[in-house]
BALOBA-1460 file (C-alpha; in Angstrom, 3 decimals):
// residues 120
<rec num="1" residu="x" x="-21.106" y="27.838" z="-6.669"/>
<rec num="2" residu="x" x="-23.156" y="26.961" z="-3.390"/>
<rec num="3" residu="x" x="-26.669" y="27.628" z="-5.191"/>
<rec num="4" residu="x" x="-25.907" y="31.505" z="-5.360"/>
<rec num="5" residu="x" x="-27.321" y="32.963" z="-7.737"/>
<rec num="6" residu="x" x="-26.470" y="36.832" z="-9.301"/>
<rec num="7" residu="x" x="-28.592" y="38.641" z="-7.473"/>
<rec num="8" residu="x" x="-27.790" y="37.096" z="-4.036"/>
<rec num="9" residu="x" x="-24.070" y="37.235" z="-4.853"/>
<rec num="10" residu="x" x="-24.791" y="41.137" z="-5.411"/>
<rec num="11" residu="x" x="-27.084" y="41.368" z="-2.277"/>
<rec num="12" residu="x" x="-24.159" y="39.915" z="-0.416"/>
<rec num="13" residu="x" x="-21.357" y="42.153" z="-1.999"/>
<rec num="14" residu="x" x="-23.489" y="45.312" z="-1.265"/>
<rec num="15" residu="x" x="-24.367" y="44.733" z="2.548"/>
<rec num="16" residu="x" x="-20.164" y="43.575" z="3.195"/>
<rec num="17" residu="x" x="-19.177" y="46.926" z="1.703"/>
<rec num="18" residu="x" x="-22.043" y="48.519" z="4.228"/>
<rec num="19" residu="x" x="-20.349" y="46.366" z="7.288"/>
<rec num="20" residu="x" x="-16.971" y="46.847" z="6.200"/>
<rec num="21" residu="x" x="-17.146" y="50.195" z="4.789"/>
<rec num="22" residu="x" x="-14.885" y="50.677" z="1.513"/>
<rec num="23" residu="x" x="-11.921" y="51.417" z="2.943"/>
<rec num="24" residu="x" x="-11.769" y="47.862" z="5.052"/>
<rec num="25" residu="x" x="-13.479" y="45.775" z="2.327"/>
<rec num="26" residu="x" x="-10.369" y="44.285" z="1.161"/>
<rec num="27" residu="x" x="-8.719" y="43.963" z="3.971"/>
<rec num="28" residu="x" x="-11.178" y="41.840" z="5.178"/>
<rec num="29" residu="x" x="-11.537" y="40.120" z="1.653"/>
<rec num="30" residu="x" x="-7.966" y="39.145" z="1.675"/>
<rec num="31" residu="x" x="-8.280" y="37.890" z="5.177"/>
<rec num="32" residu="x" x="-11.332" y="35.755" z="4.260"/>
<rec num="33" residu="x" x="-9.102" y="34.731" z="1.554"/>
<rec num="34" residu="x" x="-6.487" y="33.570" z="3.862"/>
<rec num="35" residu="x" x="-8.978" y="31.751" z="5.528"/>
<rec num="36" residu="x" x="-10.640" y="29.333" z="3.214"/>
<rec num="37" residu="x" x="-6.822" y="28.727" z="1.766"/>
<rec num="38" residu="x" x="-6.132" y="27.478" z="5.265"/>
<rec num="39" residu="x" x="-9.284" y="25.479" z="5.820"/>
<rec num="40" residu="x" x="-8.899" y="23.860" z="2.057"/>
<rec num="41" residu="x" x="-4.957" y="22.995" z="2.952"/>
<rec num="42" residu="x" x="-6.794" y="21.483" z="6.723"/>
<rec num="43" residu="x" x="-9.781" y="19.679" z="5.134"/>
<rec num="44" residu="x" x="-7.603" y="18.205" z="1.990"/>
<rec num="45" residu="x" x="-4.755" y="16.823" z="4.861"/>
<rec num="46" residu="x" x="-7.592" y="15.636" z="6.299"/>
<rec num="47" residu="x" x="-9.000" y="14.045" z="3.393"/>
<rec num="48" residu="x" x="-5.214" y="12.319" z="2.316"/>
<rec num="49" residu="x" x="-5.340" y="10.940" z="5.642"/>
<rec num="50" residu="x" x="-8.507" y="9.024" z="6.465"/>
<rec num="51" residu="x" x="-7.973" y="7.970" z="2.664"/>
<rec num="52" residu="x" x="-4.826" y="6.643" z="3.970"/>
<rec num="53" residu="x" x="-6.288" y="5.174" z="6.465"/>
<rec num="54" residu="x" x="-9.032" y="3.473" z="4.434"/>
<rec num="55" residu="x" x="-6.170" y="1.562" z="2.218"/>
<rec num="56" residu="x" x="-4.479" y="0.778" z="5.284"/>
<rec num="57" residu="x" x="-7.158" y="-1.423" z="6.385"/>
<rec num="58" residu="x" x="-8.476" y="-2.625" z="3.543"/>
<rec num="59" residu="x" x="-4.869" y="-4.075" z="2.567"/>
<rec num="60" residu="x" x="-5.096" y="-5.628" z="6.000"/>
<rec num="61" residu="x" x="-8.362" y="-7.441" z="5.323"/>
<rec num="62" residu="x" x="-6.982" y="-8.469" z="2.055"/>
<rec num="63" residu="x" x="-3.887" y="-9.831" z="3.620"/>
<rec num="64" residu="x" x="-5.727" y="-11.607" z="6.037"/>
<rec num="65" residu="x" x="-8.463" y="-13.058" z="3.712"/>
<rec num="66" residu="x" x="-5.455" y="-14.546" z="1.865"/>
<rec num="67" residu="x" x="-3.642" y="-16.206" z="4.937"/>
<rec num="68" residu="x" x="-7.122" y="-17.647" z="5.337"/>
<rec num="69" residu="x" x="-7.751" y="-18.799" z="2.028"/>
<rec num="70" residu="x" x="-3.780" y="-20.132" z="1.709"/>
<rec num="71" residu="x" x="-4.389" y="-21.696" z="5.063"/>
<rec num="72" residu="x" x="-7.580" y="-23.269" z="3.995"/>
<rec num="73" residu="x" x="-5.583" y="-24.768" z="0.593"/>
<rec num="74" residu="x" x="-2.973" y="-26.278" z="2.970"/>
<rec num="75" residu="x" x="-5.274" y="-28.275" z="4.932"/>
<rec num="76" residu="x" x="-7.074" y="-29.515" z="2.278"/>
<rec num="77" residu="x" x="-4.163" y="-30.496" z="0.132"/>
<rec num="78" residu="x" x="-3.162" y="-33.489" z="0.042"/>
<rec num="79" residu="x" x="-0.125" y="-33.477" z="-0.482"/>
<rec num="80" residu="x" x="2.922" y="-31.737" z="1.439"/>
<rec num="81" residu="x" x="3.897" y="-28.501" z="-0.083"/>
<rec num="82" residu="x" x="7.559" y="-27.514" z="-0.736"/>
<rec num="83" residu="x" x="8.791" y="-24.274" z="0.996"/>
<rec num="84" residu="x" x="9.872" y="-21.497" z="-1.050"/>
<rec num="85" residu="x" x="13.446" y="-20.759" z="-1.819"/>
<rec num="86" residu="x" x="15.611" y="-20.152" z="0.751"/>
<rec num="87" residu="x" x="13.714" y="-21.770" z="3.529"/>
<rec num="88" residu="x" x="14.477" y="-25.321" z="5.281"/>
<rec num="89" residu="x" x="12.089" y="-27.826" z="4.143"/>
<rec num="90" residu="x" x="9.868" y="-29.755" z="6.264"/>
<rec num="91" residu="x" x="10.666" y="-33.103" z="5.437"/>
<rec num="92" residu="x" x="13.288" y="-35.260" z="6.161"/>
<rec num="93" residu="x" x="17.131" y="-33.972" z="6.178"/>
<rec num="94" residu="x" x="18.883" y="-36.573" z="7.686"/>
<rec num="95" residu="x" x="20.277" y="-37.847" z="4.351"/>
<rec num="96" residu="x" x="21.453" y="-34.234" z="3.106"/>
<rec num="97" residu="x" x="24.761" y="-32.061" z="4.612"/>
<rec num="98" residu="x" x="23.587" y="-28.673" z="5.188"/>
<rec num="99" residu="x" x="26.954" y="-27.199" z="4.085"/>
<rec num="100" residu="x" x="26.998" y="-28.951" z="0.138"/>
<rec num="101" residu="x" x="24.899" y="-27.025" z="-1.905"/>
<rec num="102" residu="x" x="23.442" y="-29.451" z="-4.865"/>
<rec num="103" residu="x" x="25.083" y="-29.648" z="-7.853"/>
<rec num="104" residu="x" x="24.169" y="-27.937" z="-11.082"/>
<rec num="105" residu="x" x="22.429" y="-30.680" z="-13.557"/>
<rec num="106" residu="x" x="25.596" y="-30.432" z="-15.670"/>
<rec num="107" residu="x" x="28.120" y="-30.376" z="-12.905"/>
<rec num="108" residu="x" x="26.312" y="-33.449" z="-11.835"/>
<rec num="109" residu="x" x="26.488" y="-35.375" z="-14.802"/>
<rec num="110" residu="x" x="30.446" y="-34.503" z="-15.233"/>
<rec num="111" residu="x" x="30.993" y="-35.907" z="-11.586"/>
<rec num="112" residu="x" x="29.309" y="-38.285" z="-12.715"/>
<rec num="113" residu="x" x="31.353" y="-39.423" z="-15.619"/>
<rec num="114" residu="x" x="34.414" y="-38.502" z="-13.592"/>
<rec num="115" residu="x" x="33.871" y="-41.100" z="-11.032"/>
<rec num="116" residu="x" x="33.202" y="-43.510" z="-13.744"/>
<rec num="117" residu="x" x="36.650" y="-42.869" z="-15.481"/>
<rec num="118" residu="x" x="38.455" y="-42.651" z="-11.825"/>
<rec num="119" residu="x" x="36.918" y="-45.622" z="-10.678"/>
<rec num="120" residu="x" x="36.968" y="-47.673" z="-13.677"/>
């Protein structure tokens, strides 16, 4: 612990019972306890924190290195990408109603066949 050895850890044991006299030595003991408990709880806050902070920014860098790459893909592509799910397309609507949904593929076919029969 700290490069002390026996005899130093002795040496210092002997002159704080000379400074604090043995009646005062563990008072003082438990206060220097107190002490390092409340710098370790300080230092390892500390430590959570700027740790914290470290993944902060490197998720930011990684975010942003993606919106580069992904940005880089989309000029270079060709061809115009679809938009996810729940987002309006970029192409052309003007043929579509916004309010009908599409049909499911078998819903389809059974219009389908029902226009057929009605109309046949």
């Amino acid at each position: 612990m700290f490069g002390i050895g026996g005899t130093e850890l002795l040496v210092i044991i002997v002159v704080a019972l000379i400074v604090f006299g043995p009646k005062d030595l563990p008072k003082a003991m438990r206060s220097a306890g107190a002490m390092m408990r409340t710098f370790n709880r300080v230092s390892g806050e500390y430590r959570r924190q700027f740790e914290q902070a470290l993944r902060d920014v490197e998720r930011e860098v990684e975010i942003e290195e993606t919106r580069k790459s992904v940005e880089a893909a989309l000029k270079d592509s060709p061809t115009p990408v679809k938009s996810p799910p729940g987002q309006k397309d970029q192409g052309d609507d003007s043929k579509r109603s916004p309010a009908v949904a599409d049909p499911e593929p078998g819903e389809r076919a059974s219009s389908e066949a029902k226009e057929k029969l009605g109309h046949a």
